[in-house]
N, CA and C of each residue as an Amber inpcrd file, in Angstrom:
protein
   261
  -7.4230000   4.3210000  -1.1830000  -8.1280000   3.8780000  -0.0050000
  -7.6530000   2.4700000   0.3240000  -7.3990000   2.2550000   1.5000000
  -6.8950000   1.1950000   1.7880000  -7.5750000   0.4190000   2.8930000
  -8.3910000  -0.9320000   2.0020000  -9.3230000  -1.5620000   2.5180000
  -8.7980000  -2.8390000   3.7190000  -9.5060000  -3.6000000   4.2540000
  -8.8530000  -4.9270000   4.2110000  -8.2740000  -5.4910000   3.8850000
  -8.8960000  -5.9500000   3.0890000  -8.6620000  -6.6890000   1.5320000
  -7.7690000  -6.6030000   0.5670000  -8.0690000  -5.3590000   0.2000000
  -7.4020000  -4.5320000  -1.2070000  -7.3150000  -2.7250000  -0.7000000
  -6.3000000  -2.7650000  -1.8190000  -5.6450000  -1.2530000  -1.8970000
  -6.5230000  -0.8780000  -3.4810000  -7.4250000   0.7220000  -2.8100000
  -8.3790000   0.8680000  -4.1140000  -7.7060000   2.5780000  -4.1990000
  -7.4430000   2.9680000  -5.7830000  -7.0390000   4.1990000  -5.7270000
  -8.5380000   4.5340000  -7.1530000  -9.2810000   5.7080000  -6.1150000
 -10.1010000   6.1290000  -7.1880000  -9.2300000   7.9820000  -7.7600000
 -10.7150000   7.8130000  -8.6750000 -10.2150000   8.9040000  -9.3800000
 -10.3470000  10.4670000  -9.1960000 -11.0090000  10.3590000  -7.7730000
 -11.3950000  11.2580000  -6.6640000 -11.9490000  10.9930000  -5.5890000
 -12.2280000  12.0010000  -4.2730000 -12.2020000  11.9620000  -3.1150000
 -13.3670000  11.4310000  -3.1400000 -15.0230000  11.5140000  -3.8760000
 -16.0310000  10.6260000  -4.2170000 -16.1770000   9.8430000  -4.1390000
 -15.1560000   9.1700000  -4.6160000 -14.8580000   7.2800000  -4.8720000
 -15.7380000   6.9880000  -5.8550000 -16.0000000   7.9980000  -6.9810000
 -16.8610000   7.8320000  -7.5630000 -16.5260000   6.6070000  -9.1510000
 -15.1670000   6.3140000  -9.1600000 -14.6850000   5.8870000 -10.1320000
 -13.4570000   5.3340000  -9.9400000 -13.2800000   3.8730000  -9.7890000
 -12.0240000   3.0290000  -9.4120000 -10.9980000   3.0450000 -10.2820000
  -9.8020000   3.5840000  -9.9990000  -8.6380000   3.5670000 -11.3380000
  -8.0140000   2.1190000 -10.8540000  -7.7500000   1.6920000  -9.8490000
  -6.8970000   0.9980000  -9.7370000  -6.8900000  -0.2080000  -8.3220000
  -7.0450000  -1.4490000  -8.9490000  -7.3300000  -2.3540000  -7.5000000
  -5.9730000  -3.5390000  -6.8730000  -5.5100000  -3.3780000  -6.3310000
  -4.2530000  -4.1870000  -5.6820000  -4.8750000  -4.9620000  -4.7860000
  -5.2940000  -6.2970000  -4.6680000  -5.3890000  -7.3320000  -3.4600000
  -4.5080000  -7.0650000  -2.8590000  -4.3100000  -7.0310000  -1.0390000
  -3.4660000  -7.3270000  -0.4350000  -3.1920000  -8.4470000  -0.2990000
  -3.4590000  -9.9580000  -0.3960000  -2.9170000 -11.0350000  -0.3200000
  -1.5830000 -10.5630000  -0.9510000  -1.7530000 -10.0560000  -1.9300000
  -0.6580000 -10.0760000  -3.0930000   0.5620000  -9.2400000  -2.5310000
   0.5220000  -8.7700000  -2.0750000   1.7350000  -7.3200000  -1.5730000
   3.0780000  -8.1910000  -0.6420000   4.2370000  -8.1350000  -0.9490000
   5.0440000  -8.8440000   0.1250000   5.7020000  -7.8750000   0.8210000
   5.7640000  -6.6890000   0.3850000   6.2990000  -5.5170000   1.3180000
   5.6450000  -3.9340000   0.6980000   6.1940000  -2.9710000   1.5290000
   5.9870000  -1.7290000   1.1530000   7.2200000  -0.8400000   1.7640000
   7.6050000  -0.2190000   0.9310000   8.9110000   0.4610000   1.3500000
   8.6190000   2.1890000   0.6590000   8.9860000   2.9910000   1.3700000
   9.6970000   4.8610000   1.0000000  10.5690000   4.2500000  -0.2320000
  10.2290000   5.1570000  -1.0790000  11.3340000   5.1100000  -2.0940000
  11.7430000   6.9560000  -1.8410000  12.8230000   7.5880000  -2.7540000
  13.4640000   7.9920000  -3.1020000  11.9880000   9.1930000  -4.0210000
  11.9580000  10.1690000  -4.3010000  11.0450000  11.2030000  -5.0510000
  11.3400000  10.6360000  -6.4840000  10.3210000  10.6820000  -6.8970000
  10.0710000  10.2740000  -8.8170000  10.4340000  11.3450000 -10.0190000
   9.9200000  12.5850000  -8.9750000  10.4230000  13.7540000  -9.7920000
  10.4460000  15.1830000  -8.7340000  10.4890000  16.0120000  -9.3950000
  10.4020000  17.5560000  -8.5440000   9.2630000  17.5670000  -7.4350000
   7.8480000  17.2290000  -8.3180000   6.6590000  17.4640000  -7.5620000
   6.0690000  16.2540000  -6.8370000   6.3170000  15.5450000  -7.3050000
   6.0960000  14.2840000  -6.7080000   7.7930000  13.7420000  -5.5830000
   6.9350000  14.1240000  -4.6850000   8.2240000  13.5720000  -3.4150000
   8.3190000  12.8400000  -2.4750000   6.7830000  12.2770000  -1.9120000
   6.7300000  11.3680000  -1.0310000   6.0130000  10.4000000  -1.8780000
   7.0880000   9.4050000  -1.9050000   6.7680000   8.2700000  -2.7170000
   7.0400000   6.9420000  -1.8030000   5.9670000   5.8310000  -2.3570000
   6.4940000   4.4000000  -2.2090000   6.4030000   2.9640000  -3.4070000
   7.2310000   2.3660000  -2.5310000   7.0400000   1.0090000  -3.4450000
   5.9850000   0.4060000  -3.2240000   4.8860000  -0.2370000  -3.8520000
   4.1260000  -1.7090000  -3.5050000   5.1990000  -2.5180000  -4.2780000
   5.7530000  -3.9000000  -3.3390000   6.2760000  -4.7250000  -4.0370000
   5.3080000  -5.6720000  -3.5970000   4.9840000  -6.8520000  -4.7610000
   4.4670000  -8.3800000  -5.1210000   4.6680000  -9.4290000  -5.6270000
   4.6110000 -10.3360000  -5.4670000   5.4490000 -11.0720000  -6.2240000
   5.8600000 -11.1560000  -7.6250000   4.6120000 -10.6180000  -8.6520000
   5.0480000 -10.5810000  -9.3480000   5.2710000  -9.1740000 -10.4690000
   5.0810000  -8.1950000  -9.7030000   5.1510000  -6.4150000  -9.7040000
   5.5830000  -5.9470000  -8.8600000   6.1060000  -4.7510000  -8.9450000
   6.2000000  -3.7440000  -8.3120000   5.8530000  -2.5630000  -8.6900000
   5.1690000  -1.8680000  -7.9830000   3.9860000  -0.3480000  -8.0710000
   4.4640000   1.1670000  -7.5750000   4.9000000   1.9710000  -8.1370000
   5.1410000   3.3510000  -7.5600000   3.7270000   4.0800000  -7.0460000
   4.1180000   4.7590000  -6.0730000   2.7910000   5.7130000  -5.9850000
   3.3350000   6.4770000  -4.8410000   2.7720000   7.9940000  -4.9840000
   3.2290000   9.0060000  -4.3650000   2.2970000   9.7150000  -3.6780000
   2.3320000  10.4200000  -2.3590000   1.2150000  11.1320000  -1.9400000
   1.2840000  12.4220000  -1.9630000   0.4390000  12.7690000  -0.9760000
   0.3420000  14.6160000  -1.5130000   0.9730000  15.1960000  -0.5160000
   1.4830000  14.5130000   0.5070000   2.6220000  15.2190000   1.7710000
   3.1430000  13.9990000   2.4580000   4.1880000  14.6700000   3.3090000
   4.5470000  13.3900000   4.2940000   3.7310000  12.8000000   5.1150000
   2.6310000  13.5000000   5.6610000   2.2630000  12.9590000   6.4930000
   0.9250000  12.0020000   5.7630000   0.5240000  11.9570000   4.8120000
  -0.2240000  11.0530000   4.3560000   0.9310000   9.7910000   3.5960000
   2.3660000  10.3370000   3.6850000   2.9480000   9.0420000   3.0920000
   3.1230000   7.9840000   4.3880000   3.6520000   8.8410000   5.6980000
   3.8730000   8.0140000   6.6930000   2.1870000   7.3180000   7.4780000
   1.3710000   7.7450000   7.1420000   0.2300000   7.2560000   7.7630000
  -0.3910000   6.2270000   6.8590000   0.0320000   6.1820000   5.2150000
  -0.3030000   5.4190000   4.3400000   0.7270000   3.8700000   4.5380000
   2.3710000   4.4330000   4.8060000   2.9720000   3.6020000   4.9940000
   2.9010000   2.6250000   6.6450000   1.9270000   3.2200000   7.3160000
   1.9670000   3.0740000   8.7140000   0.8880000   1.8670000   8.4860000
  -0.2820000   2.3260000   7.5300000  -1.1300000   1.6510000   7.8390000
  -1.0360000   0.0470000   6.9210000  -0.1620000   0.2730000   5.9480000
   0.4950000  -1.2480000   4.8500000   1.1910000  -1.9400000   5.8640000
   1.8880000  -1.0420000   6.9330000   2.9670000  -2.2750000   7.5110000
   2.0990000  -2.4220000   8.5430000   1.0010000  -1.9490000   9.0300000
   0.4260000  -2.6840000  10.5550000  -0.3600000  -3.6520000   9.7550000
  -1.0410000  -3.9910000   8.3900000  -2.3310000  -4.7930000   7.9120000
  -1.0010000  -5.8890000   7.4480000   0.2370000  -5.6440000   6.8200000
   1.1000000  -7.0370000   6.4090000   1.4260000  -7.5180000   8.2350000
   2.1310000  -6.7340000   8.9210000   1.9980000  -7.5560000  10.3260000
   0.6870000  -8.9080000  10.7290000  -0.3210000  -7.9420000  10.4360000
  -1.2900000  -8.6810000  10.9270000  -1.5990000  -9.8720000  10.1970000
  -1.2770000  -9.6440000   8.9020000  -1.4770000 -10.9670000   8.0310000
  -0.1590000 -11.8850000   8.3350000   1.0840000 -11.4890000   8.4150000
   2.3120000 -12.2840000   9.0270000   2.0640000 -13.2980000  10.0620000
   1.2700000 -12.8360000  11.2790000   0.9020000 -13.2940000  12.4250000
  -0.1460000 -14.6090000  12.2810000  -1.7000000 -13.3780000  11.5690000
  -1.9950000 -14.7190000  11.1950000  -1.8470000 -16.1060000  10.2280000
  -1.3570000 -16.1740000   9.4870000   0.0000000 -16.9000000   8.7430000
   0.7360000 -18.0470000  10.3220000   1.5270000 -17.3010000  10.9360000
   2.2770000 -18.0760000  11.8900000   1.3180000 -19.0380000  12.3680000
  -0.0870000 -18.4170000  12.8650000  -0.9170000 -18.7380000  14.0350000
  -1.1300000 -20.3220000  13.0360000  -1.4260000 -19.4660000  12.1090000
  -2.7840000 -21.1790000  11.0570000  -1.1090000 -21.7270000  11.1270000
  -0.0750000 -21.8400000  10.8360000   0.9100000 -22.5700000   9.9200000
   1.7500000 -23.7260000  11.7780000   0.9970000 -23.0870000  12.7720000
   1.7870000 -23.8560000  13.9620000   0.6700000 -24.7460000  14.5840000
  -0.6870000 -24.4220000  13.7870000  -1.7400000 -25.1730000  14.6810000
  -2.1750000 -26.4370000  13.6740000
């Protein structure tokens, strides 16, 4: 699930149990990688400064709508970045 804030992967559709929490401050890109294995095929990178994160979805179209929605929330943080860094 991908918050504001942070990228939260639970341990079902419930959300009943958090496996895993990524701040987005932290993220400097997100890129398609390449399939990890047979079954796992739509994959990406989280890169950070000081990690980088595999994770794969369950079709394309949740990879491109997952990847759609990392690069419109880093845009928006890019921007505001410019805005504070010229005023």
């Amino acid at each position: 699930m991908l918050r504001p804030r942070n990228f939260i992967l639970y341990k079902d559709e419930a959300e009943s149990s958090v496996l895993f929490v990524l701040y987005l401050a932290s993220i400097v890109n997100v890129v398609e990688i390449d399939p990890v294995s047979r079954t796992k095929k739509h994959c990406l990178q989280i890169i950070t400064d000081e990690k980088t994160y595999r994770f794969c979805t369950r079709d394309e179209e949740a990879l491109v709508q997952c990847l759609g929605a990392f690069k419109s929330l880093l845009a928006k943080r890019r921007d505001m970045e410019a805005k504070a860094s010229a005023a």
